[in-house]
mmCIF file of the N, C-alpha and C atoms, coordinates in Angstrom:
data_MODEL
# 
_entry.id   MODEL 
# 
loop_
_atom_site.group_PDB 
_atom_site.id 
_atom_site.type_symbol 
_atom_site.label_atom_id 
_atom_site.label_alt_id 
_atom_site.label_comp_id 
_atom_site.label_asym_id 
_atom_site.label_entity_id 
_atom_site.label_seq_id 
_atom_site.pdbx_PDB_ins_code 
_atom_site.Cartn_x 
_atom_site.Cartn_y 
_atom_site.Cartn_z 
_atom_site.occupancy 
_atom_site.B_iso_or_equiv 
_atom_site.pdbx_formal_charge 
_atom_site.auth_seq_id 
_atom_site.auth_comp_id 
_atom_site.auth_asym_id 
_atom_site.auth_atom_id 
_atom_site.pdbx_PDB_model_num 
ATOM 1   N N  . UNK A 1 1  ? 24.122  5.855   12.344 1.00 0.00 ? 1  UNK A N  1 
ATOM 2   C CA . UNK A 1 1  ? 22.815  6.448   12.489 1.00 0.00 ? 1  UNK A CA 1 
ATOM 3   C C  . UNK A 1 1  ? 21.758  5.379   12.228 1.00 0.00 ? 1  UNK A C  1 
ATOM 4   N N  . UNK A 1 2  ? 20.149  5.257   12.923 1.00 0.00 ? 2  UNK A N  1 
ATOM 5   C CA . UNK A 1 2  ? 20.021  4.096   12.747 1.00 0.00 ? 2  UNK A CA 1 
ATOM 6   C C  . UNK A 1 2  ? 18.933  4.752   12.154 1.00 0.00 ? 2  UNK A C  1 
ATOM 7   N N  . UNK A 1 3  ? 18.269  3.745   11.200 1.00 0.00 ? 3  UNK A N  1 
ATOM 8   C CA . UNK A 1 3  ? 16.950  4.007   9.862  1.00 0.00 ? 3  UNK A CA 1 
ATOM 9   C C  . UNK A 1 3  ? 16.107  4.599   11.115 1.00 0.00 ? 3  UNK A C  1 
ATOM 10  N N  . UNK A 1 4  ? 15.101  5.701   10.650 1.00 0.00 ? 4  UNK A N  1 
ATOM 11  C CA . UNK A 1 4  ? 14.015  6.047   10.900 1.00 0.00 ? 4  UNK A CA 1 
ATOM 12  C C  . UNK A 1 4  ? 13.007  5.567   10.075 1.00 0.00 ? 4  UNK A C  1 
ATOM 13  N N  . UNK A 1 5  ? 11.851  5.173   11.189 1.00 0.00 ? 5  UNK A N  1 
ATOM 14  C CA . UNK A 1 5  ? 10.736  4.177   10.758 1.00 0.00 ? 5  UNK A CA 1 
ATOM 15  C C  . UNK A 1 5  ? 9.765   5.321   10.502 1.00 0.00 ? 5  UNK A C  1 
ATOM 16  N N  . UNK A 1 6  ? 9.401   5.426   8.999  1.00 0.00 ? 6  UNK A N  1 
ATOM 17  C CA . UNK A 1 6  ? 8.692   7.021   8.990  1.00 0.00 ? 6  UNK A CA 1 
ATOM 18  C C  . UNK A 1 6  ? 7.024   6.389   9.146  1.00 0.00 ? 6  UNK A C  1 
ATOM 19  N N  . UNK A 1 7  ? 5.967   7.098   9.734  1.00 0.00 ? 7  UNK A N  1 
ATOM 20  C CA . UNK A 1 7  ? 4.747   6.424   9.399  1.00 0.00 ? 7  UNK A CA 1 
ATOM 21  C C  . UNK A 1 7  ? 4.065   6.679   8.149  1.00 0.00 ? 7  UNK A C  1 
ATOM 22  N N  . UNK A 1 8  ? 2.917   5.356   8.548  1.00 0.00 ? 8  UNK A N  1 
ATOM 23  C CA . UNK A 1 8  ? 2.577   5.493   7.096  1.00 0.00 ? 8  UNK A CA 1 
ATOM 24  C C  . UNK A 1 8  ? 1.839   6.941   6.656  1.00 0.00 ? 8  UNK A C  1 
ATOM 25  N N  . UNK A 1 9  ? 1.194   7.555   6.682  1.00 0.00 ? 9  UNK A N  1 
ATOM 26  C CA . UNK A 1 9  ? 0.890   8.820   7.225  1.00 0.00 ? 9  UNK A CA 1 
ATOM 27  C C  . UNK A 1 9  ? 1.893   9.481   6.224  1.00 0.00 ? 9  UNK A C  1 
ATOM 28  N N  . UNK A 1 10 ? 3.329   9.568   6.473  1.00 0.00 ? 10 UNK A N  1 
ATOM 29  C CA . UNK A 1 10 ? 3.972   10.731  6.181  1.00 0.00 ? 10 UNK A CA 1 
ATOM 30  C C  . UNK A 1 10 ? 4.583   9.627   4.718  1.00 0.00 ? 10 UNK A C  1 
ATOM 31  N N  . UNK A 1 11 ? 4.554   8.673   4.483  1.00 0.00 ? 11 UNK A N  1 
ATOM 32  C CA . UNK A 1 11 ? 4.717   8.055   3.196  1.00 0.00 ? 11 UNK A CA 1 
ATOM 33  C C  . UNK A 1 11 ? 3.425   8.244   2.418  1.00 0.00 ? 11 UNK A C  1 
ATOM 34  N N  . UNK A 1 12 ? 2.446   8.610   2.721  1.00 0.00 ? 12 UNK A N  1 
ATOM 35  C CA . UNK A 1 12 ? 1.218   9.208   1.601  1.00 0.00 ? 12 UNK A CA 1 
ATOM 36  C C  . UNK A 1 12 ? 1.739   10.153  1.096  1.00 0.00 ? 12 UNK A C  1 
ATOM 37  N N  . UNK A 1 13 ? 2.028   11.286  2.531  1.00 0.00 ? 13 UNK A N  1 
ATOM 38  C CA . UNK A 1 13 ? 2.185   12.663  1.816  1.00 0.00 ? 13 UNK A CA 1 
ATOM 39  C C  . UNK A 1 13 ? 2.930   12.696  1.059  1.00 0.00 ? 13 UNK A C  1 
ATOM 40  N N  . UNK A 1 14 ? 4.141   11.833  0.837  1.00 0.00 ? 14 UNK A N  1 
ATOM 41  C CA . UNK A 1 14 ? 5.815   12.071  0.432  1.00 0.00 ? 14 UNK A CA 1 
ATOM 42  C C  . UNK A 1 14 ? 5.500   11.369  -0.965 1.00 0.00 ? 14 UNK A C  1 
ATOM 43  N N  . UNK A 1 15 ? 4.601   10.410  -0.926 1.00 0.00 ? 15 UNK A N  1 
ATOM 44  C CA . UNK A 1 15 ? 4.061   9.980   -2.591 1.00 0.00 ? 15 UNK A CA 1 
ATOM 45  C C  . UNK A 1 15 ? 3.490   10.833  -3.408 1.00 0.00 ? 15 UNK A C  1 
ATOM 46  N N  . UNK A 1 16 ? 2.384   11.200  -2.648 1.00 0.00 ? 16 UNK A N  1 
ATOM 47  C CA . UNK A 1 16 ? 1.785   12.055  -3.012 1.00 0.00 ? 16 UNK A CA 1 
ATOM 48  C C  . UNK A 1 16 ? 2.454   13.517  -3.939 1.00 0.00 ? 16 UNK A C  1 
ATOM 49  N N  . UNK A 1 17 ? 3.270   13.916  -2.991 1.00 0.00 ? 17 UNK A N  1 
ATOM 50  C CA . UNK A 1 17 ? 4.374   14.986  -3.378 1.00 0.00 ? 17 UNK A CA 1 
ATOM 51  C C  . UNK A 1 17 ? 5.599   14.420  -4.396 1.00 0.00 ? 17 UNK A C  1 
ATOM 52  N N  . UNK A 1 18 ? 5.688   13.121  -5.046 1.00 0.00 ? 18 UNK A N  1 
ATOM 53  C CA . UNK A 1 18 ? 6.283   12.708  -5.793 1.00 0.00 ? 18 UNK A CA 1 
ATOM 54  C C  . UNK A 1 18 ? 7.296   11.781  -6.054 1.00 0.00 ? 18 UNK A C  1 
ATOM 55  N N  . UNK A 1 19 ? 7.125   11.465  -4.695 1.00 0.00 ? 19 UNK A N  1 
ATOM 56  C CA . UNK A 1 19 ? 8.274   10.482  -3.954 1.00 0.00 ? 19 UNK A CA 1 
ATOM 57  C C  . UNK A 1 19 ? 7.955   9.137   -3.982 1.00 0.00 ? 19 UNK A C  1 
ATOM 58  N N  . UNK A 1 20 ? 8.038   8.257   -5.284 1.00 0.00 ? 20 UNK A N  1 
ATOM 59  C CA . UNK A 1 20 ? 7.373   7.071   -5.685 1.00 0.00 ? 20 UNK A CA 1 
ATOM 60  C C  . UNK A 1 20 ? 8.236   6.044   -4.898 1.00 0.00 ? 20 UNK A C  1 
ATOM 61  N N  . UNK A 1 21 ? 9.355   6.175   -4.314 1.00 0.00 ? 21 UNK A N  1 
ATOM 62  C CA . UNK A 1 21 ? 9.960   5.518   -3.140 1.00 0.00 ? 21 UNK A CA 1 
ATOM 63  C C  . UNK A 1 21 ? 9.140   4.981   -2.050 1.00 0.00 ? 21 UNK A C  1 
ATOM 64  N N  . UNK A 1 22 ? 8.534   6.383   -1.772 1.00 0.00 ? 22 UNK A N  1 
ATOM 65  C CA . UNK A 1 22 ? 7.383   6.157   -0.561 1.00 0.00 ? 22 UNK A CA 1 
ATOM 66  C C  . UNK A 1 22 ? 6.526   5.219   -0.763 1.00 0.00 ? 22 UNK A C  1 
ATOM 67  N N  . UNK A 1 23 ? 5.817   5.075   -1.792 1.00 0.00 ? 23 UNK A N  1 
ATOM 68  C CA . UNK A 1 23 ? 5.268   3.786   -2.363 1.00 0.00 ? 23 UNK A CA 1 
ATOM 69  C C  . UNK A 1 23 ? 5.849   2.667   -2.202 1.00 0.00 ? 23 UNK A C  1 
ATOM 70  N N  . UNK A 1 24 ? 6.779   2.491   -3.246 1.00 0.00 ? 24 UNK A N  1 
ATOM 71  C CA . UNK A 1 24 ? 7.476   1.005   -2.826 1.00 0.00 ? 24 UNK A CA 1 
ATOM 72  C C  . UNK A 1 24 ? 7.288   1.054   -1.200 1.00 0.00 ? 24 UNK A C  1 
ATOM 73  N N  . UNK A 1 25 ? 7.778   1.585   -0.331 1.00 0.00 ? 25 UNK A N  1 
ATOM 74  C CA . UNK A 1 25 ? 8.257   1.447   1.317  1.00 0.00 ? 25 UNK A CA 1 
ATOM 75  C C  . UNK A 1 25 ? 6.579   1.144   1.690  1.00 0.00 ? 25 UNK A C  1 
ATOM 76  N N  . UNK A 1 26 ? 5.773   1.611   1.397  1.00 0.00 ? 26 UNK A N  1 
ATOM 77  C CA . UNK A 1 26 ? 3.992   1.272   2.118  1.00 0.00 ? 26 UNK A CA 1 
ATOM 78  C C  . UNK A 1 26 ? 3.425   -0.138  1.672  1.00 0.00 ? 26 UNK A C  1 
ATOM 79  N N  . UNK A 1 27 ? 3.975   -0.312  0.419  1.00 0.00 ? 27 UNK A N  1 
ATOM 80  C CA . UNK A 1 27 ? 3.906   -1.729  -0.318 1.00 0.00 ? 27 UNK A CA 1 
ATOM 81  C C  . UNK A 1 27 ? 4.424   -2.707  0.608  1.00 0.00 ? 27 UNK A C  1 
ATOM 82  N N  . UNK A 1 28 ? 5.698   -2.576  0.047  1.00 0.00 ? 28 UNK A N  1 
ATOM 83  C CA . UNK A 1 28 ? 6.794   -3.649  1.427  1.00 0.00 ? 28 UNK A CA 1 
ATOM 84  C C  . UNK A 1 28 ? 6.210   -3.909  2.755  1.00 0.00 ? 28 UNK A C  1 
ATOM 85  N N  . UNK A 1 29 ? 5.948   -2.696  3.285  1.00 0.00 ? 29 UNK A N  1 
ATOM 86  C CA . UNK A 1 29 ? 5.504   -2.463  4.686  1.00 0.00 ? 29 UNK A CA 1 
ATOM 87  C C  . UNK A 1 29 ? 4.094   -3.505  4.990  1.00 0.00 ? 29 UNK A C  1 
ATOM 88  N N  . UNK A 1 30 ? 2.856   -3.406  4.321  1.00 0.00 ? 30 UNK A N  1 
ATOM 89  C CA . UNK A 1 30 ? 1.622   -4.049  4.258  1.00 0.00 ? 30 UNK A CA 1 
ATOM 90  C C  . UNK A 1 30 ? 1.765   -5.227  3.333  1.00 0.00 ? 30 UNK A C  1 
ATOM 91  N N  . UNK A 1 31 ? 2.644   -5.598  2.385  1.00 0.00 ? 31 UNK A N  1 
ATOM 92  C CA . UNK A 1 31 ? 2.470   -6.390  1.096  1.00 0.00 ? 31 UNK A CA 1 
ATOM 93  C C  . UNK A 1 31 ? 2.081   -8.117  1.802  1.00 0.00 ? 31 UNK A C  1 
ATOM 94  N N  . UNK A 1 32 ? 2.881   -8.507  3.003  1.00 0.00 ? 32 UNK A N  1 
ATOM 95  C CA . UNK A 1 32 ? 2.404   -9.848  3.744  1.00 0.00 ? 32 UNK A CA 1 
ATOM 96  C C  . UNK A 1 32 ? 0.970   -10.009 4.214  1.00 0.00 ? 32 UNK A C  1 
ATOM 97  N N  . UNK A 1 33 ? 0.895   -9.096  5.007  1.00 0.00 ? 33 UNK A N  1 
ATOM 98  C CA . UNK A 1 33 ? -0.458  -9.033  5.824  1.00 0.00 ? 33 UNK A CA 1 
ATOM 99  C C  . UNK A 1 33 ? -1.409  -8.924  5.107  1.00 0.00 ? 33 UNK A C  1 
ATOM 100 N N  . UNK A 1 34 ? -1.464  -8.375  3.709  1.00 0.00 ? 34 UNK A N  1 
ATOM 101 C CA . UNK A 1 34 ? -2.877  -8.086  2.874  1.00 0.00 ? 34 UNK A CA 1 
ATOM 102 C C  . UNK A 1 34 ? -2.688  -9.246  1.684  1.00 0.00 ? 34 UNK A C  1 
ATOM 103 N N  . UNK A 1 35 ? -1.262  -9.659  1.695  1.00 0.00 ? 35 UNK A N  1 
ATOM 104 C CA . UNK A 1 35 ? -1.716  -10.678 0.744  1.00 0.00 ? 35 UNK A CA 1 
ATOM 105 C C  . UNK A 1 35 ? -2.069  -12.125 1.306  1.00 0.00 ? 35 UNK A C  1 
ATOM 106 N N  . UNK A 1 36 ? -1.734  -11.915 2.459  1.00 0.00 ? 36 UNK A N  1 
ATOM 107 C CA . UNK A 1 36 ? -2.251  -13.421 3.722  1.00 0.00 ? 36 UNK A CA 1 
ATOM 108 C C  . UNK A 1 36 ? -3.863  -13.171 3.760  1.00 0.00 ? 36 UNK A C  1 
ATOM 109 N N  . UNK A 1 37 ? -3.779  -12.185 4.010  1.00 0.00 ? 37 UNK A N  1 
ATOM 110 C CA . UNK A 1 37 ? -5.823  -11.797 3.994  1.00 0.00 ? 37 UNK A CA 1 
ATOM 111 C C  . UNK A 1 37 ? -6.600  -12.451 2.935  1.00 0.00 ? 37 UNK A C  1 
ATOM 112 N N  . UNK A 1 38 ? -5.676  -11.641 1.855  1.00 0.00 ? 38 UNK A N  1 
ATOM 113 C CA . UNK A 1 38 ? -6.453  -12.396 0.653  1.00 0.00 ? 38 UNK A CA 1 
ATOM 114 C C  . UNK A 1 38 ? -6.439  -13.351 0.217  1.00 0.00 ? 38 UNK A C  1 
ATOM 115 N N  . UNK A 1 39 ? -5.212  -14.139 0.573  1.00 0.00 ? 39 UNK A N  1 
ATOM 116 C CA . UNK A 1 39 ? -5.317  -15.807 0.302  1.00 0.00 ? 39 UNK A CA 1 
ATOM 117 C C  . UNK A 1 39 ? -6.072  -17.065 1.447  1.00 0.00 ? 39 UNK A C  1 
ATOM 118 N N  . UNK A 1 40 ? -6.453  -16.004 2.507  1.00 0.00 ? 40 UNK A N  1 
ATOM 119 C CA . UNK A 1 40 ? -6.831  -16.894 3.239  1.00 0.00 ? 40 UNK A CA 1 
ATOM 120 C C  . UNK A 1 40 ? -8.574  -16.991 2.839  1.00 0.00 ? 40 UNK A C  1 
ATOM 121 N N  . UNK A 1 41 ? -8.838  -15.977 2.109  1.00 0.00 ? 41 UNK A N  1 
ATOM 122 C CA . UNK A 1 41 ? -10.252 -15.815 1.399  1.00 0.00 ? 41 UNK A CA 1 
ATOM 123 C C  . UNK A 1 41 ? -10.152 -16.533 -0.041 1.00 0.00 ? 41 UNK A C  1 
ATOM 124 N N  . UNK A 1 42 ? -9.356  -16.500 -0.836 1.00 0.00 ? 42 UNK A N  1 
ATOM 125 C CA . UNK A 1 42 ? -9.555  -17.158 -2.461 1.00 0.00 ? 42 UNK A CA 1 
ATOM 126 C C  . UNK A 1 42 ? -8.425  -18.660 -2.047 1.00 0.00 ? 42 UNK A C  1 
ATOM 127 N N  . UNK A 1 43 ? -7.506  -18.760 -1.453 1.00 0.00 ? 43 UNK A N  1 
ATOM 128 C CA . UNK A 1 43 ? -6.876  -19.632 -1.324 1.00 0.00 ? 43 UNK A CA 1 
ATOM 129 C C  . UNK A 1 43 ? -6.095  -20.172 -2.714 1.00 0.00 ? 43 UNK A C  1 
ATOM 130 N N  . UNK A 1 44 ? -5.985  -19.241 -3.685 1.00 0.00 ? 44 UNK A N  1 
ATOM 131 C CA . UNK A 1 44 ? -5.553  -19.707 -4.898 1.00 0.00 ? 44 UNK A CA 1 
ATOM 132 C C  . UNK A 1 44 ? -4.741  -18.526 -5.065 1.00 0.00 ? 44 UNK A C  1 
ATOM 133 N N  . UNK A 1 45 ? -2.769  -18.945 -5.560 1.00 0.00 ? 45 UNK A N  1 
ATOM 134 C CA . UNK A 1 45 ? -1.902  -18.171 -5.723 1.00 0.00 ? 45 UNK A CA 1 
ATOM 135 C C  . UNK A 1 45 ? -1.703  -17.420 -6.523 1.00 0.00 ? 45 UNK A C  1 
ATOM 136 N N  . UNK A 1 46 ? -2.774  -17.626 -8.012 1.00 0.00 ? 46 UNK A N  1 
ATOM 137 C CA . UNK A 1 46 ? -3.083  -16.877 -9.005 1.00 0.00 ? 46 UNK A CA 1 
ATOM 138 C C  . UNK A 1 46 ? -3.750  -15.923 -8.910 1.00 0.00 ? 46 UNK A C  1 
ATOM 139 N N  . UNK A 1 47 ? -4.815  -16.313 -8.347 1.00 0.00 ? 47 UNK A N  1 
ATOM 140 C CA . UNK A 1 47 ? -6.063  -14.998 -8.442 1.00 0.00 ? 47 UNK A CA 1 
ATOM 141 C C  . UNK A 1 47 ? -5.672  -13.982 -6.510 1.00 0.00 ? 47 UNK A C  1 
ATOM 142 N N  . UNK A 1 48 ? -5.063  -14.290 -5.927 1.00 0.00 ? 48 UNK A N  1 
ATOM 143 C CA . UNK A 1 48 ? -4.117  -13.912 -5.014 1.00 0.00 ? 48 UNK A CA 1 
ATOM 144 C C  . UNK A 1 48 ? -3.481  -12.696 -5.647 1.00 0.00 ? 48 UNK A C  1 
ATOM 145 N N  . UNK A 1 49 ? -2.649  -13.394 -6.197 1.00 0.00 ? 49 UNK A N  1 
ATOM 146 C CA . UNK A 1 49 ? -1.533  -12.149 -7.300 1.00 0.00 ? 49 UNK A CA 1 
ATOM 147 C C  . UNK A 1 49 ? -2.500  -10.978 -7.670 1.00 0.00 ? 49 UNK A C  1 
ATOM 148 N N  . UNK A 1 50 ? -3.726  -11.464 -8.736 1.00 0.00 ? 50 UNK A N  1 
ATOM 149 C CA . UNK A 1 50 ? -4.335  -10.765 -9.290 1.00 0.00 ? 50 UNK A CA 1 
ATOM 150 C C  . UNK A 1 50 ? -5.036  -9.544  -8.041 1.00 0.00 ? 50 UNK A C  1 
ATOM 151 N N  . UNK A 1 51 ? -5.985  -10.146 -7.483 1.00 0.00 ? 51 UNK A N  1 
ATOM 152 C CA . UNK A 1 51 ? -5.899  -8.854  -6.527 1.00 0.00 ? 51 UNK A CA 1 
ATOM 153 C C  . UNK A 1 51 ? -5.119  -8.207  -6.033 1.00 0.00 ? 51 UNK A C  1 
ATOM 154 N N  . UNK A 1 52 ? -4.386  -8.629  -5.426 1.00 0.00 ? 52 UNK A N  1 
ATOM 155 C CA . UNK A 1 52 ? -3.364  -7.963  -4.693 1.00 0.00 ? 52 UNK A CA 1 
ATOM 156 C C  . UNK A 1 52 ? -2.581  -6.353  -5.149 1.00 0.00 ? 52 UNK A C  1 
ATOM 157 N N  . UNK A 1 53 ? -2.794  -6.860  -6.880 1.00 0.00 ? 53 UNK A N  1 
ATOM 158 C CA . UNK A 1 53 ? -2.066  -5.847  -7.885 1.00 0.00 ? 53 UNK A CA 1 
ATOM 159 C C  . UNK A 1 53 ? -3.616  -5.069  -8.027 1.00 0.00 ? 53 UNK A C  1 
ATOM 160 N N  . UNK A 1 54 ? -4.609  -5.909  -8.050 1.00 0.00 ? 54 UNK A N  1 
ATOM 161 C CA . UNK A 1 54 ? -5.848  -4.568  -8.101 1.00 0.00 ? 54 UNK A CA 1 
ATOM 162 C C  . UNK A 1 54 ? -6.460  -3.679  -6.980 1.00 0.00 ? 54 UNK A C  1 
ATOM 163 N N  . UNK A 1 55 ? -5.688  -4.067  -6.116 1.00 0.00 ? 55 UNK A N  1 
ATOM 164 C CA . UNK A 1 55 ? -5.694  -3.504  -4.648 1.00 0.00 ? 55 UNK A CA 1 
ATOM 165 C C  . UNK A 1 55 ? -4.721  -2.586  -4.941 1.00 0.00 ? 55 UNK A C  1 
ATOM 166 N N  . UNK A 1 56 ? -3.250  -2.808  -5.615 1.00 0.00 ? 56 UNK A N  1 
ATOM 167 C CA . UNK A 1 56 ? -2.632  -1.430  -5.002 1.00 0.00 ? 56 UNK A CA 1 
ATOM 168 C C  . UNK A 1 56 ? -2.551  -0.450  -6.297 1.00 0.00 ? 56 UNK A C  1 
ATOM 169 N N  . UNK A 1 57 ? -3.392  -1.162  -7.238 1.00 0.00 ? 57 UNK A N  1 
ATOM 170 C CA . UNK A 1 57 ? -3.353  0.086   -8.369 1.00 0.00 ? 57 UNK A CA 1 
ATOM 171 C C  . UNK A 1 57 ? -4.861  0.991   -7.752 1.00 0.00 ? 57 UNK A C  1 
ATOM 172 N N  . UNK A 1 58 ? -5.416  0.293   -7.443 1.00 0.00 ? 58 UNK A N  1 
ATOM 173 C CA . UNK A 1 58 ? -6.670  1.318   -6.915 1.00 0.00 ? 58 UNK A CA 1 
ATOM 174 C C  . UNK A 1 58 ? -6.087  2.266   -5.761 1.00 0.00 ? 58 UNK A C  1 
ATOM 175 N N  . UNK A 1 59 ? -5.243  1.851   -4.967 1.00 0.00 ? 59 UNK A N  1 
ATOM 176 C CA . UNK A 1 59 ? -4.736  2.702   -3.906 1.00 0.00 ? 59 UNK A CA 1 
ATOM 177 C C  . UNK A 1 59 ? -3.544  3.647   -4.663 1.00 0.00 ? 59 UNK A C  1 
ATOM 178 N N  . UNK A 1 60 ? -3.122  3.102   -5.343 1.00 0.00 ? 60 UNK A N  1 
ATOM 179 C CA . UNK A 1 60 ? -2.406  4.272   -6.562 1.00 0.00 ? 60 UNK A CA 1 
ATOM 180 C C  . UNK A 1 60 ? -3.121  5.553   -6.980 1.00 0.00 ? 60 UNK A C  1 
ATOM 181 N N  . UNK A 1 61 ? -4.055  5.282   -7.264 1.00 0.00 ? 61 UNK A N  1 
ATOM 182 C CA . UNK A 1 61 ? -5.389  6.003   -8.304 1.00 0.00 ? 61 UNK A CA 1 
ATOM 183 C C  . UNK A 1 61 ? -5.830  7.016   -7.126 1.00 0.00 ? 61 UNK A C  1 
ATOM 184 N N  . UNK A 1 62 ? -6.427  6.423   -5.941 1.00 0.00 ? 62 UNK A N  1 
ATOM 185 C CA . UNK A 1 62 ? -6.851  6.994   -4.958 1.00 0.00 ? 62 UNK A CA 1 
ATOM 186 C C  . UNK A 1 62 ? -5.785  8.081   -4.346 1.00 0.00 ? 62 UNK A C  1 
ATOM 187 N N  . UNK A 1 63 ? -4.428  7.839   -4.065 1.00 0.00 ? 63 UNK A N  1 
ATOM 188 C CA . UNK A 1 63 ? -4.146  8.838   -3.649 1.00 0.00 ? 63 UNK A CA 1 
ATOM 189 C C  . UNK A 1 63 ? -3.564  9.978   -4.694 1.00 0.00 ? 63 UNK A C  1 
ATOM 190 N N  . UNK A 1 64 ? -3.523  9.297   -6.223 1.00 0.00 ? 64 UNK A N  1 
ATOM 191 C CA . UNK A 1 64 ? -3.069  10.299  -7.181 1.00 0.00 ? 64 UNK A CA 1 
ATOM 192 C C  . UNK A 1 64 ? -4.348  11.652  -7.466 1.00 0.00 ? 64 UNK A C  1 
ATOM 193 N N  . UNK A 1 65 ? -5.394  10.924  -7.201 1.00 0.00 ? 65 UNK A N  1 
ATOM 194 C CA . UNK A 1 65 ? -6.388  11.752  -7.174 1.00 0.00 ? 65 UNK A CA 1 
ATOM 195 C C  . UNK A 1 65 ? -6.927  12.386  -5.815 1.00 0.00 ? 65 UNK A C  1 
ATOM 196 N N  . UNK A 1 66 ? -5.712  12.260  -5.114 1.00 0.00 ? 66 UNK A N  1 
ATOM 197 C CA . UNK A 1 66 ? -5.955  13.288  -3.791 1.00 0.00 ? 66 UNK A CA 1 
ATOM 198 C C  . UNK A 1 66 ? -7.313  12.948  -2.951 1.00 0.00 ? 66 UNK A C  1 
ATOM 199 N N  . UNK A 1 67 ? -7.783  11.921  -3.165 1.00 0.00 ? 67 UNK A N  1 
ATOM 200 C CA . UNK A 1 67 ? -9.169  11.358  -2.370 1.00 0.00 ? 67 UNK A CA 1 
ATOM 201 C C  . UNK A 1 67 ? -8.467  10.619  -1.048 1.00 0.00 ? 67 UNK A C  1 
ATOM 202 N N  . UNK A 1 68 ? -7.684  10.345  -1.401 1.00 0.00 ? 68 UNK A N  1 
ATOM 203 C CA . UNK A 1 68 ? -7.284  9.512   0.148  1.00 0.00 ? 68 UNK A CA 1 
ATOM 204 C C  . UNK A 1 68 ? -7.901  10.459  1.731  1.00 0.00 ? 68 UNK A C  1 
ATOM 205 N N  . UNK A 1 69 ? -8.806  9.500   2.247  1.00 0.00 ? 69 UNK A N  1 
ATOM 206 C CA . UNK A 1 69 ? -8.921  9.768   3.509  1.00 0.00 ? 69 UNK A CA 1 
ATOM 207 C C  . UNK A 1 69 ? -8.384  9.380   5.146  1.00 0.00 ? 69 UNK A C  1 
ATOM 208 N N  . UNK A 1 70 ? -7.428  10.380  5.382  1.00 0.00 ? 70 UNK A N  1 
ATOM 209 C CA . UNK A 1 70 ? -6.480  10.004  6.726  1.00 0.00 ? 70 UNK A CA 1 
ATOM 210 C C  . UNK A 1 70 ? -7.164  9.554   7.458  1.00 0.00 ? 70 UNK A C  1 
ATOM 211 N N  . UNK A 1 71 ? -8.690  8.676   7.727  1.00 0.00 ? 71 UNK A N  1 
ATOM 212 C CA . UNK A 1 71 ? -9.349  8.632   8.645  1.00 0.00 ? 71 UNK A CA 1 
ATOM 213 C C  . UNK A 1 71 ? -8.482  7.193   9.839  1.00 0.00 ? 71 UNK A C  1 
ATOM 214 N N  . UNK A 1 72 ? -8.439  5.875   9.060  1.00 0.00 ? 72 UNK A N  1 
ATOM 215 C CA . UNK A 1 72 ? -7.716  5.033   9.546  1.00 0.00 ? 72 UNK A CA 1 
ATOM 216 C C  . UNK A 1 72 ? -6.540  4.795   9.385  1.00 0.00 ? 72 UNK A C  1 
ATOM 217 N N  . UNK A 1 73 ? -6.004  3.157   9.225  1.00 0.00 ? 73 UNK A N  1 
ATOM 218 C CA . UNK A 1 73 ? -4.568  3.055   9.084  1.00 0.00 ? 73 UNK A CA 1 
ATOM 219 C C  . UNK A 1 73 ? -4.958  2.876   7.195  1.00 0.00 ? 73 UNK A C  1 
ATOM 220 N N  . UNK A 1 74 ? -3.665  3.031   6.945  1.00 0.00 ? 74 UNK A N  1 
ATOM 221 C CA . UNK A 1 74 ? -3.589  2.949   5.369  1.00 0.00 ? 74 UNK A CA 1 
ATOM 222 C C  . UNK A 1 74 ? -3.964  1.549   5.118  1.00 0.00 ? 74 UNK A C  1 
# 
């Protein structure tokens, strides 16, 4: 049977609903592309790290408090 690629979309809801798996999998999923973003702006591997982790605790917060808006991509 081959993996189903779930969207990100249905890994909110599934966090949301308690499924801290789903997390890790949205992490993994974005963790290159947003931490290339941000190093291509600070260019330093330290303060890199540091956002990166204040980026996804705020997106933690945000969807624990049910504010998340489905408007774009996650």
């Amino acid at each position: 049977m081959a993996n189903v690629v779930l969207p990100d979309a249905v890994l909110v809801k599934n966090y949301v609903g308690g499924d801290e798996i789903a997390l890790a999998t949205l992490i993994e999923r974005h963790q290159s592309k947003i931490y290339g973003f941000i190093y291509s702006k600070v260019m330093d591997r330290d303060v890199t790290e540091d956002i990166f982790q204040d980026t996804f605790i705020k997106v933690i917060k945000t969807l624990k408090t049910k504010n998340y808006n489905e408007e774009g991509k996650f």
